[in-house]
C-alpha positions in Angstrom: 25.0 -15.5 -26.9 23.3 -15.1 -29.9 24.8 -13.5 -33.2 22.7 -10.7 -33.8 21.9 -8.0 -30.8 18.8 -8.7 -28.5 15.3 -7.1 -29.6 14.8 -6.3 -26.5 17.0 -6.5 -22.5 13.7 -7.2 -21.2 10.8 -9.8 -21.1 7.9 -9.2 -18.6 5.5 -12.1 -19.1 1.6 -12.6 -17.5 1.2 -15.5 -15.3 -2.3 -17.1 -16.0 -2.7 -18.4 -19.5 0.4 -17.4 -20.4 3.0 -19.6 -18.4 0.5 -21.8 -16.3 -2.2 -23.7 -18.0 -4.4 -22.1 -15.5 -7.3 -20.5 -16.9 -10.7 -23.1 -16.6 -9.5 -23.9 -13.3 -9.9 -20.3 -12.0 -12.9 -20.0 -13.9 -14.3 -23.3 -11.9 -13.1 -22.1 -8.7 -15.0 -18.7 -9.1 -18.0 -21.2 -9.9 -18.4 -22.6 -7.0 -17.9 -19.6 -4.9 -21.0 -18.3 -6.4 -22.7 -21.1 -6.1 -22.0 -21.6 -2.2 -22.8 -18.1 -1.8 -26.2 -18.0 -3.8 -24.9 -15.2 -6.1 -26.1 -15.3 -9.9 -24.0 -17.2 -11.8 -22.5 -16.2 -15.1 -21.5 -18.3 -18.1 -17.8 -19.7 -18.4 -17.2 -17.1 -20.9 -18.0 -14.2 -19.0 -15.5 -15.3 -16.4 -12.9 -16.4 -18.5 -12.4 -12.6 -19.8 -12.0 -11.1 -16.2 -8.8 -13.4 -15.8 -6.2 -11.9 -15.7 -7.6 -8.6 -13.5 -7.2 -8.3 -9.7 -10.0 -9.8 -7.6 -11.5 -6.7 -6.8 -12.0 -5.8 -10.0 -13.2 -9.4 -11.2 -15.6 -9.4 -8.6 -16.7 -5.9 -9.6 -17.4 -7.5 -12.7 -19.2 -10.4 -11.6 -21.1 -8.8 -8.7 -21.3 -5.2 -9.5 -22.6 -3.3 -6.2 -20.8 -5.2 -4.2 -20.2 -3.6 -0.9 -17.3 -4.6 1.8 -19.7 -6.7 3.9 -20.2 -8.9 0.6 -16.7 -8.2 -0.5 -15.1 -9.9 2.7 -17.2 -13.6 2.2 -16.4 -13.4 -1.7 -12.8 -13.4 -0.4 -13.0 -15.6 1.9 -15.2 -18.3 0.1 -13.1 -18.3 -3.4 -9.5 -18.4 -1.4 -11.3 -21.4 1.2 -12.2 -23.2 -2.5 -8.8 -22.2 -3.9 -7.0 -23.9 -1.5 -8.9 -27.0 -0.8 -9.6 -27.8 -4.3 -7.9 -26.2 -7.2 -4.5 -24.6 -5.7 -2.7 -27.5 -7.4 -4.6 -28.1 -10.5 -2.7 -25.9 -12.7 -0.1 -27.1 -14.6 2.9 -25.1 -16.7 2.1 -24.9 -20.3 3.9 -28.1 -21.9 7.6 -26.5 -22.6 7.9 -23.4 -20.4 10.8 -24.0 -18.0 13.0 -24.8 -21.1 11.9 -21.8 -23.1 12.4 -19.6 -19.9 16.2 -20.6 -19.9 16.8 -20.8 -23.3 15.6 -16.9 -22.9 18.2 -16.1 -19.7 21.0 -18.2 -21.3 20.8 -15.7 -24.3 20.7 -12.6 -22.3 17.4 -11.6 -21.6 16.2 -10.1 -18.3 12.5 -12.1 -17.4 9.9 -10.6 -15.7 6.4 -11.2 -14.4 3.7 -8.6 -14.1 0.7 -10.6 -12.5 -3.3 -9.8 -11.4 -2.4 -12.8 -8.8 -1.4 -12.2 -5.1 2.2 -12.0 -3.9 1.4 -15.4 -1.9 -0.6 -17.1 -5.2 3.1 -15.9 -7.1 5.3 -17.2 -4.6 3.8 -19.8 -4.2 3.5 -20.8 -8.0 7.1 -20.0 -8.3 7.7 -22.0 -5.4 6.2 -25.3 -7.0 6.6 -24.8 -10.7 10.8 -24.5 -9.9 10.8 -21.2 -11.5 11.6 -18.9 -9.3 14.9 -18.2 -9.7 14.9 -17.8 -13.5 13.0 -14.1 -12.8 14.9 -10.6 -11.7 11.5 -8.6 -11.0 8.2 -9.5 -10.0 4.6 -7.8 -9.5 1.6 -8.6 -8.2 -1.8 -6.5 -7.6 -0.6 -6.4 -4.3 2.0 -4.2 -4.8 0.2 -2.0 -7.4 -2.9 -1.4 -8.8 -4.8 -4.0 -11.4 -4.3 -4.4 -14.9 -4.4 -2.2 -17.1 -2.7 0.3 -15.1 0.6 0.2 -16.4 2.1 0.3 -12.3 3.3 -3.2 -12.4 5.5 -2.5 -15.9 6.8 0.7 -14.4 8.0 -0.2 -11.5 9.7 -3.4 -13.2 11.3 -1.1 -15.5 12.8 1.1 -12.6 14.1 -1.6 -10.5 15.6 -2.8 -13.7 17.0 0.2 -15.1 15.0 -0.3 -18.3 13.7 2.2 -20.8 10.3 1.3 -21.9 11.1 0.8 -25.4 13.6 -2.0 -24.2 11.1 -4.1 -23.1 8.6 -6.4 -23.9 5.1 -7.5 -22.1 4.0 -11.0 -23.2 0.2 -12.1 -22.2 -3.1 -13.5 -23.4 -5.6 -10.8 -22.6 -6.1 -7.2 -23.7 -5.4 -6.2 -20.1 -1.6 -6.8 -20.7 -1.6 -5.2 -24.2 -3.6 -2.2 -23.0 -1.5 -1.8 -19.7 2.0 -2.4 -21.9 0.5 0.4 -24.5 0.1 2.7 -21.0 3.9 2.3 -20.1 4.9 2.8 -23.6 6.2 -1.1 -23.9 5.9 -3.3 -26.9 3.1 -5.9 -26.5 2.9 -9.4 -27.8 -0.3 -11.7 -27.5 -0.3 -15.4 -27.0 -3.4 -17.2 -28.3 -3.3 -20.0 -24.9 -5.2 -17.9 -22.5 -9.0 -16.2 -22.1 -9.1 -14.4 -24.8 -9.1 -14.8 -28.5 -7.1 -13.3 -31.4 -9.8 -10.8 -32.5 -9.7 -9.4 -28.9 -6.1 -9.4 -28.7 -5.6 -7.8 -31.9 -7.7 -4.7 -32.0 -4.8 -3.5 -29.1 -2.2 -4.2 -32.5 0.5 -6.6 -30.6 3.5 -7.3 -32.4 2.8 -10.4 -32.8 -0.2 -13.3 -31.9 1.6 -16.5 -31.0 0.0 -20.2 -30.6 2.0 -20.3 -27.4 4.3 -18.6 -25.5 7.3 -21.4 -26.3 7.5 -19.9 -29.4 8.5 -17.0 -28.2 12.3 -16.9 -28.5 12.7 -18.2 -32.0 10.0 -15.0 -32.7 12.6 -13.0 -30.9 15.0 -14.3 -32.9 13.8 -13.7 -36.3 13.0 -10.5 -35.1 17.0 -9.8 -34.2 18.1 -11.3 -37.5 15.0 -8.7 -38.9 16.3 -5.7 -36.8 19.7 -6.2 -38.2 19.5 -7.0 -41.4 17.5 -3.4 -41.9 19.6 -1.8 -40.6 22.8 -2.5 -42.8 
């Protein structure tokens, strides 16, 4: 355990960009469902900044007017690529597994608050190894998309966590914005779909290279906390 007190009991973190290297390949996959379907298509960019929403509200992005008819062969086209193609493309950022249990082993609760499906999660979990290292999970399944702060409050009451005890660590303005709604600190990492200007106009607490940096920030921060307070 470390010497000085934890920052915080609890660390919610985003999935995509964050702790999987996963980013270009969703952007790819949403590519060629456009494609097959003969919908406009829209530079990487564009689709690299609706990561990290629900795919209702990406595809209300990408294809605005989009009724249910349309709705239900965007579904099924992107999952059909998903899961031929790119389901297995995505790798952990180099490092994460270690800096996930370097986090539990000094105390920290871990959490994921996630704009994938409960089956894309689990199944993640399931093949990354991680599963077991997190004590509450969310998906847009369960509640509604980033940035509604749903996800974080529900983590925090099956918990038993007071807001300011907790953390949200992600790479778009969607997980600053929804931590700000569910009065939680927010911290930006710079590996994702978004870049530090973005990020920083929603004043995180910190920007970070990558998310393995993360518990020697939290540790400084302790050593911070308590030196100020003597």
């Amino acid at each position: 355990m470390p010497t000085n007190p934890l920052p915080f009991k609890l660390v919610v973190f985003d999935w995509d960009g964050t702790l999987m290297d996963s980013v270009a390949v969703i952007v790819a996959c949403a590519q060629a469902m456009l494609r097959e379907l003969g919908l406009p298509e829209h530079p990487d960019a564009v689709i690299r900044n609706t990561v990290g929403l629900g795919l209702r509200e990406t595809i209300d992005q990408l294809i605005p007017g989009c009724d249910a008819e349309l709705y239900s062969r965007v579904l099924e086209t992107y999952r059909a690529h998903w899961l031929s193609t790119y389901q297995n493309q995505p790798l952990l950022f180099p490092g994460v597994p270690e800096m996930l249990r370097r986090l539990a082993d000094e105390g920290y609760l871990l959490g994921i608050a996630t704009g994938k499906s409960r089956r894309g999660l689990d199944y993640a979990l399931q093949t990354s190894g991680l599963a077991g290292l997190f004590q509450a999970t969310r998906t847009v399944d369960e509640a509604p998309s980033k940035p509604h702060p749903r996800m974080l409050l529900d983590i925090l009451s099956e918990l038993g966590v007071r807001a300011e005890e907790a953390v949200m660590i992600g790479d778009t303005v969607y997980d600053l914005e929804m931590a700000r709604a569910a009065r939680m600190a927010g911290l930006a990492v710079l590996s994702g779909s978004q870049d530090r200007e973005e990020l920083l106009r929603f004043e995180p607490l910190a920007c970070l290279p990558s998310v393995v940096e993360l518990p020697d920030w939290l540790a400084g921060l302790a050593v911070a906390t308590s030196s100020s307070s003597r």
